[in-house]
VOGU-3710 file (C-alpha; in Angstrom, 3 decimals, decimal comma):
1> xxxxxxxxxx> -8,506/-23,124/4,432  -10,405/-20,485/3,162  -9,321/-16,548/2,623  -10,967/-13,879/0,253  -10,858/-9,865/0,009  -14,204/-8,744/-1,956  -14,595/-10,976/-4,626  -11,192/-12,519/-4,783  -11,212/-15,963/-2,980  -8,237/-18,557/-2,383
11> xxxxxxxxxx> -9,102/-21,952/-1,453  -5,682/-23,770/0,363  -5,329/-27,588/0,849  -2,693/-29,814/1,563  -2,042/-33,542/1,710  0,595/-36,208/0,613  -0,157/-35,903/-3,510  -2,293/-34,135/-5,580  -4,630/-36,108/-6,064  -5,765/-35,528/-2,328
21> xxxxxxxxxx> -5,333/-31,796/-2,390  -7,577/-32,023/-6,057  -10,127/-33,979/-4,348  -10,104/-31,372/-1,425  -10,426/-28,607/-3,951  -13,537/-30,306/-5,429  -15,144/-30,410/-2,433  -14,671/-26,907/-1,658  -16,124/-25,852/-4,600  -19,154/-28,091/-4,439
31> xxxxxxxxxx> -19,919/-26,126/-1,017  -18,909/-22,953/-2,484  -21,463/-23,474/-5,532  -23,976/-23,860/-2,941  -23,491/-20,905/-1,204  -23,443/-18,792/-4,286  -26,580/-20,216/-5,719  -28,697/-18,688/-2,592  -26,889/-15,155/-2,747  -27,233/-14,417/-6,540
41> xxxxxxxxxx> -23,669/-14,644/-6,606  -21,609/-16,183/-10,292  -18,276/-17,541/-10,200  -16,053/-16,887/-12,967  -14,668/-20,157/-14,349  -11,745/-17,813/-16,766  -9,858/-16,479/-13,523  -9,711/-19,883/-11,786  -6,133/-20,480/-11,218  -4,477/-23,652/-9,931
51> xxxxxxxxxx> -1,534/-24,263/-8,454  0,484/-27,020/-7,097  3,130/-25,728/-4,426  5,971/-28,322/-3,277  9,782/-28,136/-3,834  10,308/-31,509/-3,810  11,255/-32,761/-8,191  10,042/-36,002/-8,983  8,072/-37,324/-5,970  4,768/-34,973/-6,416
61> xxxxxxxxxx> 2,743/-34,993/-9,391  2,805/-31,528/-10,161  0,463/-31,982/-13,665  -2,329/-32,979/-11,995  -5,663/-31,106/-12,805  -8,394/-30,460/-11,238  -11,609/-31,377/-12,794  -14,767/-28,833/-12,240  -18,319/-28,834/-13,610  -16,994/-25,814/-15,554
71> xxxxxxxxxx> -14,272/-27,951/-17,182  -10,746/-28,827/-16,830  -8,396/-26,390/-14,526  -4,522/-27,100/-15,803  -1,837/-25,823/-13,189  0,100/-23,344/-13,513  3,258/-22,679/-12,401  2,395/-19,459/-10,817  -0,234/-18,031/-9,690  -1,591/-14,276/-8,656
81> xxxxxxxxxx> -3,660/-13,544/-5,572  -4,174/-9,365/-4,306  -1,268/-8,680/-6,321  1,330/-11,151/-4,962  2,782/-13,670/-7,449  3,524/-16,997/-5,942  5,092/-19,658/-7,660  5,082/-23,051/-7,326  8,197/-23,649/-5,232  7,715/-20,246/-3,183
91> xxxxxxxxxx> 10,654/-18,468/-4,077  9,228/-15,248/-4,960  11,494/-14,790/-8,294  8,487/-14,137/-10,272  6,776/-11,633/-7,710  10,418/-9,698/-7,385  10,633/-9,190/-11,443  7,179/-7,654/-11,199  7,729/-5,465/-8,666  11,167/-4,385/-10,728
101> xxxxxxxxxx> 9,056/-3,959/-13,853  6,528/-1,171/-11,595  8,547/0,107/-10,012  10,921/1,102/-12,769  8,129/2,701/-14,902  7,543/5,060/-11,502  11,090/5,639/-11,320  10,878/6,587/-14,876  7,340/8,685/-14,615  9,491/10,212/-11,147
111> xxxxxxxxxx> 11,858/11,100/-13,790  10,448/13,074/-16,399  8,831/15,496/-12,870  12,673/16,542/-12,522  16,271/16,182/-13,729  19,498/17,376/-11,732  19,143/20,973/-12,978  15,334/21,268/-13,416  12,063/20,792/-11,971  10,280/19,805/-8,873
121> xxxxxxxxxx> 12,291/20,172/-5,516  13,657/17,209/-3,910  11,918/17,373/-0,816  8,532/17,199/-3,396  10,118/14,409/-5,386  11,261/12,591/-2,313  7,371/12,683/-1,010  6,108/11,200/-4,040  8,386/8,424/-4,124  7,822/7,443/-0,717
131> xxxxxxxxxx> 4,089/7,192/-1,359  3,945/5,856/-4,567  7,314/3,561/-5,544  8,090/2,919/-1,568  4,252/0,670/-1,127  4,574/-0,775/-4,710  8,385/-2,162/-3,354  7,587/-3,307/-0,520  3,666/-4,673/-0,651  3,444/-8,434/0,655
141> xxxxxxxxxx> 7,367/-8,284/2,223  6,239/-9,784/5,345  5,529/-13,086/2,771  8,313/-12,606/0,198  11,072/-11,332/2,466  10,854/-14,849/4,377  11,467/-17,556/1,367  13,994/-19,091/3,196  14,870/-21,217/0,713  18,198/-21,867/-0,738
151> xxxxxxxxxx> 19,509/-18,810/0,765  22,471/-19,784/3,469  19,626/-18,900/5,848  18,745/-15,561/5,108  15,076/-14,286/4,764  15,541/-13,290/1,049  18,298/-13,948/-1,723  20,998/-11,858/-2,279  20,147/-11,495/-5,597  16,860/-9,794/-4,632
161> xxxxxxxxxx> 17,813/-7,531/-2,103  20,252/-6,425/-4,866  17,586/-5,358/-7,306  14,817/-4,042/-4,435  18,749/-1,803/-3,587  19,230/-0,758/-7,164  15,942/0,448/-7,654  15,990/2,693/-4,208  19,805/3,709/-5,614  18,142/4,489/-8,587
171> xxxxxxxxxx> 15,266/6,828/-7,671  17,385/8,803/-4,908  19,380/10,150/-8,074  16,710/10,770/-9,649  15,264/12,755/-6,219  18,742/14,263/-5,269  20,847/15,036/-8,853  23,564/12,569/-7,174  26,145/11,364/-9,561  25,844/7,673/-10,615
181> xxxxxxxxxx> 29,064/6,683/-8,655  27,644/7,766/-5,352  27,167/4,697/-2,994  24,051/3,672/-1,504  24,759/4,362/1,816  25,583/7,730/1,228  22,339/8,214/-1,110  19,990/6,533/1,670  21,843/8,998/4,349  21,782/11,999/1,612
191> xxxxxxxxxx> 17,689/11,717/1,257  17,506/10,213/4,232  15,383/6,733/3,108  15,699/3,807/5,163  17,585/1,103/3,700  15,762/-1,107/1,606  17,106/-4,176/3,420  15,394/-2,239/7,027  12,063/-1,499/5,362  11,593/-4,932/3,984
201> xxxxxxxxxx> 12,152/-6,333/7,892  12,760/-3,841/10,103  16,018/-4,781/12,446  18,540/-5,622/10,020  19,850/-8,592/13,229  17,482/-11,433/12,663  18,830/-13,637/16,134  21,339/-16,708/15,890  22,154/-18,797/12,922  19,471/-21,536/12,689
211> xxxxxxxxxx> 20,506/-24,946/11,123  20,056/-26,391/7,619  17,130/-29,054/8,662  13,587/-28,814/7,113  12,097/-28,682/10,623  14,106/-25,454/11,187  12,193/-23,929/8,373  9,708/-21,092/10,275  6,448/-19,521/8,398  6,559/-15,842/7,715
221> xxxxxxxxxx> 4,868/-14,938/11,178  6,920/-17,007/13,278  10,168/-15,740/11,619  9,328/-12,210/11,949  7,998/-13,338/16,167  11,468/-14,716/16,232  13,015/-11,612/15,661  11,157/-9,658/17,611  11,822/-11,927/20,302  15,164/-11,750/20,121
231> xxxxxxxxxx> 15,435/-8,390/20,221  13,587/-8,285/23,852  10,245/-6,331/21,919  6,947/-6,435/22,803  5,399/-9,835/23,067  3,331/-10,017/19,332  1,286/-13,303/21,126  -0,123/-10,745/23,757  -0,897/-7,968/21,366  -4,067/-6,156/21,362
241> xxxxxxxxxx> -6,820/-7,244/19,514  -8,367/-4,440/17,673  -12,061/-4,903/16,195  -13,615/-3,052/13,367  -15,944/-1,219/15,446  -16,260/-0,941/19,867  -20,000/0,411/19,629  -22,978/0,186/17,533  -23,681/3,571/15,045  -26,328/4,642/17,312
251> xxxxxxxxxx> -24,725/4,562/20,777  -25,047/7,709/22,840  -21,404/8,624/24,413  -20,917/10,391/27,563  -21,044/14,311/27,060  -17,966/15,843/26,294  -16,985/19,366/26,633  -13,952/20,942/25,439  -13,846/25,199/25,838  -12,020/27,137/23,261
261> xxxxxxxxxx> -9,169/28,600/25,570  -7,800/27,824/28,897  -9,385/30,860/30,303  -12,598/29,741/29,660  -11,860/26,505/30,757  -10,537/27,668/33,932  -13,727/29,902/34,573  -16,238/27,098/33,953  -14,225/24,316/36,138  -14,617/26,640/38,870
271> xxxxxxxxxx> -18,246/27,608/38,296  -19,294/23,738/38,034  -17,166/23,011/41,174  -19,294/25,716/43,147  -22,793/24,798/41,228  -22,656/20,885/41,193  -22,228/20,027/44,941  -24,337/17,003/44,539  -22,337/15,191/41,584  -19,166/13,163/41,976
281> xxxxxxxxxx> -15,947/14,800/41,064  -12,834/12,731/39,527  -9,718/14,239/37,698  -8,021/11,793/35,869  -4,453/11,949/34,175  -1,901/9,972/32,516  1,766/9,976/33,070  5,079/8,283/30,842  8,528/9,218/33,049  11,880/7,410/32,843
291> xxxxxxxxxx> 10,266/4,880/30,123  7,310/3,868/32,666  3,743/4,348/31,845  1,084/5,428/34,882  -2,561/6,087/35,098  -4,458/7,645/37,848  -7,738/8,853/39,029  -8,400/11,277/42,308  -11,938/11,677/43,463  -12,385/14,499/45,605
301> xxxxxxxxxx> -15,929/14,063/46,497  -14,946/10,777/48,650  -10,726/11,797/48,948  -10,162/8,373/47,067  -7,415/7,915/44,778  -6,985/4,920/42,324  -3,462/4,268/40,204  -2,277/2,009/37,917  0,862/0,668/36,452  0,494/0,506/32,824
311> xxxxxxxxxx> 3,742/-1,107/31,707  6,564/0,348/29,911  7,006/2,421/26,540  6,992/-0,942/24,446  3,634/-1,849/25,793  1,397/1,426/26,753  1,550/5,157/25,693  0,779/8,196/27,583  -2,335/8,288/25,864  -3,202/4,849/26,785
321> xxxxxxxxxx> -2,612/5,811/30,229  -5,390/8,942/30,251  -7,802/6,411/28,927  -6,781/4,092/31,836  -7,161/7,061/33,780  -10,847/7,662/32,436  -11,720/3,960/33,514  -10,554/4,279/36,862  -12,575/7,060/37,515  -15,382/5,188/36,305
331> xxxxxxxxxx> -14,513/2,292/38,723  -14,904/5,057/41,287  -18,129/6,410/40,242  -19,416/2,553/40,443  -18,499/1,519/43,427  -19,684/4,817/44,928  -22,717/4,059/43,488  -22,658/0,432/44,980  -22,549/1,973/48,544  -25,956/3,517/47,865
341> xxxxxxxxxx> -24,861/7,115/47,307  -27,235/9,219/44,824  -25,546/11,152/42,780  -26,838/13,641/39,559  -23,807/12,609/37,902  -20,040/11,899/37,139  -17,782/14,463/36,332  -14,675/13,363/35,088  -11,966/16,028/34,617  -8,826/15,096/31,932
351> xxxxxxxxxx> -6,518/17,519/30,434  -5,934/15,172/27,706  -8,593/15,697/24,423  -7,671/13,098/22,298  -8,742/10,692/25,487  -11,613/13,118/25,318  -12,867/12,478/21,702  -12,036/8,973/21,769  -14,219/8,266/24,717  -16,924/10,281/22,631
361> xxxxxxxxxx> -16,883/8,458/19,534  -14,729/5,226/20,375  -13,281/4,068/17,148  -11,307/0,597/16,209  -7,426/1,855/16,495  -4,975/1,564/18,879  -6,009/1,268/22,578  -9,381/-0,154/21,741  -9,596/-2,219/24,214  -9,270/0,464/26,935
371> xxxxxxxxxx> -12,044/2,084/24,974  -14,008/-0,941/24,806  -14,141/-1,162/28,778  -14,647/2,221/29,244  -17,988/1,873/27,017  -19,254/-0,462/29,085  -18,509/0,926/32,293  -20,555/4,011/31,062  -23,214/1,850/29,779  -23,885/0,040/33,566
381> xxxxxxxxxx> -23,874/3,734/34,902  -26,591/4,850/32,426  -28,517/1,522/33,343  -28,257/2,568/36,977  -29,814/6,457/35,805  -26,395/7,898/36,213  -24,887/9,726/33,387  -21,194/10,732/32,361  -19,762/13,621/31,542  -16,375/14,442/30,779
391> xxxxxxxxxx> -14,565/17,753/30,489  -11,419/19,341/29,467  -9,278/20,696/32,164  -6,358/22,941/31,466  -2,923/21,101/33,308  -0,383/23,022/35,314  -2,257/26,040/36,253  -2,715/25,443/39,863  -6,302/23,129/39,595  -5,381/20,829/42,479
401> xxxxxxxxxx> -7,329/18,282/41,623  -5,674/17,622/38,243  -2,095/18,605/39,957  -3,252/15,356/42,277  -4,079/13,320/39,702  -0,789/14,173/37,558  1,495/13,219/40,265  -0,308/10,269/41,345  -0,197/8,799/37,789  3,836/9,725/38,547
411> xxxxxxxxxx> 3,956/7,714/41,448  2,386/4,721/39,969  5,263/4,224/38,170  7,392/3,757/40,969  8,447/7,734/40,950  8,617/9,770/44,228  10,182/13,347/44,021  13,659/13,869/45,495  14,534/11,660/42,920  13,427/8,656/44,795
421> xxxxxxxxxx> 11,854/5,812/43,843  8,867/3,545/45,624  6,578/0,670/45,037  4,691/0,893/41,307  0,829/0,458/41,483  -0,370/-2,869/40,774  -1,177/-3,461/37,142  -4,574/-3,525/35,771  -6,219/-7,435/34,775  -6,206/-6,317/31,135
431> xxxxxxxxxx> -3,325/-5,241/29,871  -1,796/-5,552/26,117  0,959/-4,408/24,102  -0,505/-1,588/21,959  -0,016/-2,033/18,371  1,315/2,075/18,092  4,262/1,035/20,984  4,873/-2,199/18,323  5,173/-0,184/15,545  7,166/2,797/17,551
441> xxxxxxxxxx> 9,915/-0,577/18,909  9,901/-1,084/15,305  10,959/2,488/14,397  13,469/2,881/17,366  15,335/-0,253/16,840  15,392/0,033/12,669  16,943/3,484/13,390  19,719/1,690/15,471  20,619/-0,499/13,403  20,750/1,980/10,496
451> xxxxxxxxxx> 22,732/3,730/13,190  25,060/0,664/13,847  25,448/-0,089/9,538  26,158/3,758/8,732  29,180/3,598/11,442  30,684/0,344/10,100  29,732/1,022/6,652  33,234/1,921/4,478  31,672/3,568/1,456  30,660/7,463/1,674
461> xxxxxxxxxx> 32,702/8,400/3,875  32,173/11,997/2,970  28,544/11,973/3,781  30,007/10,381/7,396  31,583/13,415/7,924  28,567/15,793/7,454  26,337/13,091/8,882  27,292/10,197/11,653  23,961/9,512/12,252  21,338/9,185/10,070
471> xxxxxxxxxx> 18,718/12,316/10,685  15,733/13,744/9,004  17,514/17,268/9,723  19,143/16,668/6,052  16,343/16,952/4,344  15,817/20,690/6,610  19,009/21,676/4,404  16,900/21,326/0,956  14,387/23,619/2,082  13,577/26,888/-0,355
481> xxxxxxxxxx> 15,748/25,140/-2,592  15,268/25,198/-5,854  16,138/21,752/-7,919  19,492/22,266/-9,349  20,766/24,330/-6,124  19,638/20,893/-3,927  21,653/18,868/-6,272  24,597/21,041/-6,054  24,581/20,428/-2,643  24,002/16,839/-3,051
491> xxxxxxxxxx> 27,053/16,298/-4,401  29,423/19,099/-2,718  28,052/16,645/0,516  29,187/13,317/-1,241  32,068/14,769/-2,909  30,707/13,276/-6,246  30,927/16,236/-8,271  32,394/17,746/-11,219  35,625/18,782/-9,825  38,987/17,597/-11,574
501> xxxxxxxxxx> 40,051/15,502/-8,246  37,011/13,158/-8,824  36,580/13,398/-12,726  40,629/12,313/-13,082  39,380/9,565/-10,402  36,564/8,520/-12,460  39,051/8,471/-15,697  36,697/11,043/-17,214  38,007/11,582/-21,086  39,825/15,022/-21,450
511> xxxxxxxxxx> 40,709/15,044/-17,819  44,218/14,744/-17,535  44,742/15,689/-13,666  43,578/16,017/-10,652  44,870/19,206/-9,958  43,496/22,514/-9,437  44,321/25,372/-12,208  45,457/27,664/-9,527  48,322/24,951/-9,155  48,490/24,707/-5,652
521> xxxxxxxxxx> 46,480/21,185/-4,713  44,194/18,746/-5,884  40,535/20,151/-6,904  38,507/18,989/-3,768  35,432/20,638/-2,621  37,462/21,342/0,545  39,959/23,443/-1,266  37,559/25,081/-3,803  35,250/26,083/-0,991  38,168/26,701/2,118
531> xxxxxxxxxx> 41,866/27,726/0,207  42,060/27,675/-3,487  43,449/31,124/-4,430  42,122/31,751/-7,773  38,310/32,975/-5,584  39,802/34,301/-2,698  38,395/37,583/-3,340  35,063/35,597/-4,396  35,239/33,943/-1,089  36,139/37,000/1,087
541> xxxxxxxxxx> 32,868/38,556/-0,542  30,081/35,325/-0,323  31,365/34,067/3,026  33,600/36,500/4,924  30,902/37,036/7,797  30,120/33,751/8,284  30,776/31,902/11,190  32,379/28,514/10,539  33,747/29,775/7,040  36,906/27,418/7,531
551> xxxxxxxxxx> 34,933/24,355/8,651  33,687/22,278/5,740  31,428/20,392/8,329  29,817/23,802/9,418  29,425/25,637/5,675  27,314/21,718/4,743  25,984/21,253/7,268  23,781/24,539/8,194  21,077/25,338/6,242  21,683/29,436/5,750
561> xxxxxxxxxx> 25,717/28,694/5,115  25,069/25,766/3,148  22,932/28,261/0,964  25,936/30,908/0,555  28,109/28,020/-0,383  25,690/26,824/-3,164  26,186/30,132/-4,248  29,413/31,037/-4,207  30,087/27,716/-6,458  27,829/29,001/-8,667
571> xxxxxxxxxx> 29,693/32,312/-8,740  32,949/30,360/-9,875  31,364/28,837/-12,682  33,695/25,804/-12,160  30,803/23,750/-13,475  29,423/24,033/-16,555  26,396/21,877/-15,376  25,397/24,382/-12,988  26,112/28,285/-15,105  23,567/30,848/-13,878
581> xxxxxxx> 22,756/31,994/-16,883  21,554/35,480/-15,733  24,973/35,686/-14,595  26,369/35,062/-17,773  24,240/37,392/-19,860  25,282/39,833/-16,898  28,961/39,444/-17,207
//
């Protein structure tokens, strides 16, 4: 088996020893020196790598080595193809080290852009490392993250999900300003990052226990099929196919019009309906309701109406639906012109433009093969000297013909008004699980089970309290936030802050309670922010409006209160870490 990317090539071959597999590599090369002596092509004999892979210790010959016309090739124990390490027994070890070693040094560069009192926001530092660190960490999981091998039955080690978790830990403190003692959990929640154990494989469940047999063992794919099976997804052996292109560079789409306001719109729908009496008139639409996909096309030229049930949310999309919408009409237009009625063209009326510009220049993405179809459907019109065009109608504003098509595209779902429910419209004979609805499963069930670990979880419990579910609407809280201000509120959230109650806790030198100097408690953030009496006129002044003032939950938890609570802390000058030092050349 042959693979390549550019001018990297790996030749696989397997057999009982290596002596076969050698003799199979020879032979590959003799055709491959073939082929590159009639395309002017050179192989470099100094980046040949060879490697035996078997995890058996005596039986295989694993010094074997391959003879070439270009000389010898010794094996290596590992080898490196597009950046992924494998070694000869296929435990990734190797690959994992490298990927600590790069992503540290980002980490590191991550560090010097900010430190907990200084420098670029958190939302800004959060951004980066998701886009630089986040593909270095996880490049190649979908190999990696399914060794398999000497690991009670887990996809990975323990041992590696602990570094790939250390490194995450590591770079949200350096995002956030968190104290080193805060817990993972809490930092994951806190900057809200998935958990490194959900972004290497999505749903954390990965079905029953399978046994310890060799013939249990399952490739990458099928393990990650297996899981999605198991969790009732889409079906990944029916998925679309999605080519590289639908059309050639110089196909001619239908005409496409989209006006510049709805009032426009409006006006020329109407003038078209009134001019055009001797085209053929189809509004098209498509519908999602109660997690049901419909598509539908009214003609009102002929009064003929076709639907069609396009699955549920894990399969189609809404906009999958207006394209199935587009090729309906089409249908319509055909067999119209099958019955031998002349028309000077098809109209087709959608209020969806993405459906609009897709159909116009039909790219290789999601929903392709809808697209595909629908290019060939207007190709056999244009043989038959019948062209399409489609246009943008405004929806809801009383155009009956898109009203029709709307609540047709409804009804092929099984919906009836009244809250009733009827017969769905018969599915159409090509119908695949988008690879968007895959990747949107994906996203909805990784956020459950983040869900589902955050609840059970036992460490930051404080971050619980502010947060029992993990949402992006933490990160709204940062906002017009400068640096140190975001990690203030960091750790007032995790209760890992500077405060005697968790510096006595921590054993901190010179601490020698927990107390509060006012004498009257232990030095929480509840009772520096809510009771302690040494600020009460401090407090009455920052936060005696506010709504919530006696609710920890409410003063963390709301971005503008939040942002007087930052401040008043700062106004105590509790901690030294965070002196305004205006205020001190002030006072």
């Amino acid at each position: 088996m042959t693979t390549g990317f550019i001018d990297d090539v790996a030749i696989l071959t397997w057999a009982d020893s290596t002596k076969e597999t050698c003799k199979k590599l020879q032979e590959a090369l003799h055709v491959a020196e073939k082929w590159a002596a009639t395309h002017a092509s050179i192989f470099a004999p100094d980046k040949f790598q060879l490697t035996h892979f078997t995890r058996t210790r005596t039986r295989i010959d694993v010094e074997e080595p391959l003879q070439t016309r270009w000389g010898m090739i010794e094996p290596k124990k590992t080898c490196k193809y597009l950046g992924l390490i494998m070694d000869s027994t296929l435990t990734w070890k190797q690959h994992i080290d490298e990927v600590q070693r790069k992503v540290t040094k980002t980490v590191n560069a991550l560090g010097s852009l900010g430190g907990s009192t200084w420098g670029v926001t958190m939302r800004e530092m959060r951004k980066i490392y998701k886009g630089v660190a986040v593909p270095q960490m996880m490049y190649a999981c979908s190999a990696w993250s399914n060794a398999n091998w000497r690991t009670r039955d887990k996809p990975y080690t323990e041992r590696t999900l602990s570094k790939l978790q250390s490194l995450q830990a590591r770079a949200s403190r350096v995002i956030s300003g968190a104290f080193k003692a805060t817990s993972i959990p809490a930092l994951d929640i806190e900057t809200y990052l998935l958990p490194v154990e959900l972004q290497i494989f999505g749903p954390g469940d990965h079905g029953p226990t399978e046994g310890e047999t060799r013939r249990n063992k399952k490739s990458p794919r099928r393990a990650i099929e297996q899981s999605i099976t198991d969790r009732q997804g889409p079906n990944i052996r029916r998925q679309e196919h999605i080519t590289p292109y639908i059309v050639p560079p110089w196909w001619q789409g239908p005409q496409t019009f989209i006006e510049a306001s709805i009032e426009e719109a409006q006006a020329r729908h109407e003038q078209i309906i009134q001019d055009e009496l001797d085209a053929i008139h189809i509004y098209t639409d498509g519908s999602g309701i109660d997690g049901s996909i419909g598509a539908a096309a009214v003609c009102t030229t002929t009064q003929e109406t076709k639907s069609a049930y396009m699955g549920d949310e894990t399969t189609s999309t809404v906009y999958a639906g207006e394209l199935q919408g587009i090729s309906l009409a089409l249908q319509i237009a055909q067999e119209d012109r099958s019955k031998g009625n002349r028309r000077s063209k098809v109209a087709i009326y959608t209020d969806n433009q993405a459906a609009i510009r897709s159909t116009a220049r039909p790219k290789g993405k999601s929903g392709a093969y809808l697209l595909k179809n629908i290019t060939q459907q207007i190709d056999e019109l244009r043989t038959q000297d019948l062209n399409t065009e489609i246009r943008w109608v405004p929806a809801h504003i009383g155009i009956q013909g898109n009203e029709d098509a709307d609540r047709a595209a409804k009804e092929a779902t099984g919906w009836r008004e009244g809250g009733l429910t009827g017969p769905r419209a018969v599915e159409p004979q090509q119908l695949y699980p988008l690879r968007s609805t895959m990747k949107t499963w994906s996203h909805k069930e990784t956020i459950k089970s983040w869900e589902t670990s955050w609840v059970s979880e036992t460490r930051g419990r404080a971050s619980f309290r502010h947060t029992p579910k993990p949402s992006r609407k933490v990160l709204d809280l940062h906002d017009g936030l400068i640096k140190k201000r975001s990690a203030l509120l960091m750790q007032l959230r995790t209760e890992k802050i500077g405060f005697n109650d968790f510096l006595f806790g921590r054993r901190v030198p010179g601490i020698t309670s927990n107390r509060c100097p006012c004498g009257s408690d232990r030095q929480t953030v509840a009772h520096v922010l809510l009771r302690c009496r040494r600020h009460r006129q401090l407090r009455d002044q920052e936060l005696g409006r506010l709504r919530g003032r006696n609710n920890l939950r409410k003063l963390l938890n709301e971005r503008n209160a939040a942002a007087k609570a930052i401040k008043f802390i700062e106004l105590t000058q509790i901690l030294g870490q965070f002196l305004d030092r205006d205020l001190n050349r002030q006072s």
